[in-house]
C-alpha positions in Angstrom: 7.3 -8.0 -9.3 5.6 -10.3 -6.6 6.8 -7.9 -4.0 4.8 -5.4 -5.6 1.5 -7.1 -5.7 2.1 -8.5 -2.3 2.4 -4.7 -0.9 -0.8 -3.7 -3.3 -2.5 -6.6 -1.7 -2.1 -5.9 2.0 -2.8 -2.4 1.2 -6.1 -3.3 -0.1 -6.9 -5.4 3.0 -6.0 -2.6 5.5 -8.1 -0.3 3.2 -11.0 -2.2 3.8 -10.1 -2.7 7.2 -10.0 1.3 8.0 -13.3 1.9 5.8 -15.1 -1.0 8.2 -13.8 1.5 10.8 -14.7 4.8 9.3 -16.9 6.0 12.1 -14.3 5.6 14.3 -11.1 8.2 14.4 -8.6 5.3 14.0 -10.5 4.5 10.1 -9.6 7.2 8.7 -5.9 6.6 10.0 -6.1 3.0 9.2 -7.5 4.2 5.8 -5.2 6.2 4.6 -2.5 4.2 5.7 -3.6 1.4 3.4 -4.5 3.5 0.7 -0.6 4.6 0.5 0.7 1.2 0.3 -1.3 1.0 -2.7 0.1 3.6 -4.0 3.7 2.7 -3.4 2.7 -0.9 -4.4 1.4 0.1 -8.0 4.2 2.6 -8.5 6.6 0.3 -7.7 5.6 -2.0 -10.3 6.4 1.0 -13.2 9.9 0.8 -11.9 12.7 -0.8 -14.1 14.5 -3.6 -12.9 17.6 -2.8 -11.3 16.4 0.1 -9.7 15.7 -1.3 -6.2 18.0 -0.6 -3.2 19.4 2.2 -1.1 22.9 1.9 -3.1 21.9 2.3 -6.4 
């Protein structure tokens, strides 16, 4: 579960980082890319346990 909130965490940081940038053409990149660790950070604290892993 820390893994999770760590990604959610540094997502939120390069969020802010890309909206500081907005006016530039890198923001928007820089943006989005944080806003999708979000994402991936919040859905992957709605996994089960167990469930992590290439082999499974």
């Amino acid at each position: 579960m820390s893994v999770s909130w760590i990604v959610t965490l540094l997502g939120v940081i390069v969020s802010l980082l890309g909206y500081f940038l907005i006016p530039n053409n890198w923001g928007y990149g820089i943006l989005g890319f944080g806003l999708a660790h979000i994402l991936l950070g919040v859905l992957e604290m709605f996994r089960g346990p167990g469930k992590s892993g290439a082999g499974n």
